[in-house]
N, C-alpha and C positions, 0 to 999 in steps of 0.2 A: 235503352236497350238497342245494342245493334247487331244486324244479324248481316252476316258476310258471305262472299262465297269467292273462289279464282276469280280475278278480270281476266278479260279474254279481249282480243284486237276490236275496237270497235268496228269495224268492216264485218262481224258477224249481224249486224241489225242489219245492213243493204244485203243481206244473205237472206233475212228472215228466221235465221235460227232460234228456237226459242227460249233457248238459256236464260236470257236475262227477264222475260216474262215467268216462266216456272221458277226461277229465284225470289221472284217479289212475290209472286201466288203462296209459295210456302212457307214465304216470312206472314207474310200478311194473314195464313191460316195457324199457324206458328203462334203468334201474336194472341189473338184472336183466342184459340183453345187456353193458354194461358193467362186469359184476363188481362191483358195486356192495352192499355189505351191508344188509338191510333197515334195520338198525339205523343207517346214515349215513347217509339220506336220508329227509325230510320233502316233503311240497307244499306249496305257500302260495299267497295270491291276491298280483295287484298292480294298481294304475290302476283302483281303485274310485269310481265317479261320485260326484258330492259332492251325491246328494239326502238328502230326509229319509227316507226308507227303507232298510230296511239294508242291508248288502250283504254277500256271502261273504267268511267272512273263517277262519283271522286273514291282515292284510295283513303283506306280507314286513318293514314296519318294526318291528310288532311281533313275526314270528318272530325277524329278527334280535336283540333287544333278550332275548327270552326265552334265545336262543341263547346270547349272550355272559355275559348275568346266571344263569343256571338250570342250565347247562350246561357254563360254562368254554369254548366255543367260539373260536379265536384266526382261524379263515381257513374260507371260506362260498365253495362254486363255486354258481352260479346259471345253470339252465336253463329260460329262458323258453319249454317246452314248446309253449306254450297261441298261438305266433307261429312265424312262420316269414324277418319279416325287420325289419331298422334300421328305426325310425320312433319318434314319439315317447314311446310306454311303454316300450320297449327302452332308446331312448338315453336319457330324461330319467329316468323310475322309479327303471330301474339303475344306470345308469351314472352318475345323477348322485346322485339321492336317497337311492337306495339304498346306494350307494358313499359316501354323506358319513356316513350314518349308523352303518355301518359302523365305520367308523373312529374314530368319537365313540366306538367300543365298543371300539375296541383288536382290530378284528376286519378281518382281510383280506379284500376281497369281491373274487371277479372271474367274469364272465359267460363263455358258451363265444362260440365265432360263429356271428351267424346263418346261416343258408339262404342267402337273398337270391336272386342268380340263380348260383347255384353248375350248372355244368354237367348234372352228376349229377342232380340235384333237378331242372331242367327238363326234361331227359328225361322224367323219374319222371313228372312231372305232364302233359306232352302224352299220353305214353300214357293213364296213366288218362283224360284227357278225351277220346281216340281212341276207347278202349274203353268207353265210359261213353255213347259218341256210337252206337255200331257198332250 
């Protein structure tokens, strides 16, 4: 299992922002609710900007790549945690990049589904902005 979210410039840690700590909190809780063994599940980053400074990593083509060669890994669920609905790092990162690379590895790859406007989840979310308003 791996669960993903944006990298973002490493220079956010000597910032102190917490991004990358509440990304591992809610893989880790994530996990955890789903019976999930510590031990089969990883985080990774994906859709890392293409500057000259670094960026959080490793990216998921390189987890996957470690997975399949380092590990024996044959089939990879991916939870793009770090989103909450279809749009271009979702569909193009996973779905396509990530899914081709994959497969160059003899490795199953498939994502869960997103949020989007799932019933459930806009509830979820007007309230909190009701109560975030009140």
């Amino acid at each position: 299992m791996l669960f993903s979210a944006h990298s973002l410039p490493e220079r956010i840690r000597e910032l102190g922002d917490p991004y990358e700590k509440q990304l591992l909190e809610t893989s880790a809780a994530v996990a955890s609710a789903a019976g999930i063994a510590e031990s089969d599940w990883q985080f990774t980053w994906q859709s890392a900007g293409r500057t000259r400074e670094p960026w959080l990593g490793p990216d998921i083509l390189e987890t996957l790549d470690g997975l399949a060669k380092e590990d024996g890994i044959k089939a990879v669920l991916v939870a793009p945690v770090g989103f909450v609905s279809d749009h271009l790092e979702v569909l193009f990162d996973l779905d396509i990049e990530a899914k081709a690379a994959a497969g160059e590895l003899g490795v199953a790859l498939e994502r869960i589904a997103m949020l989007n406007r799932d019933p459930l989840y806009m509830e979820t979310l007007a309230e909190s902005v009701i109560e975030a308003t009140a």
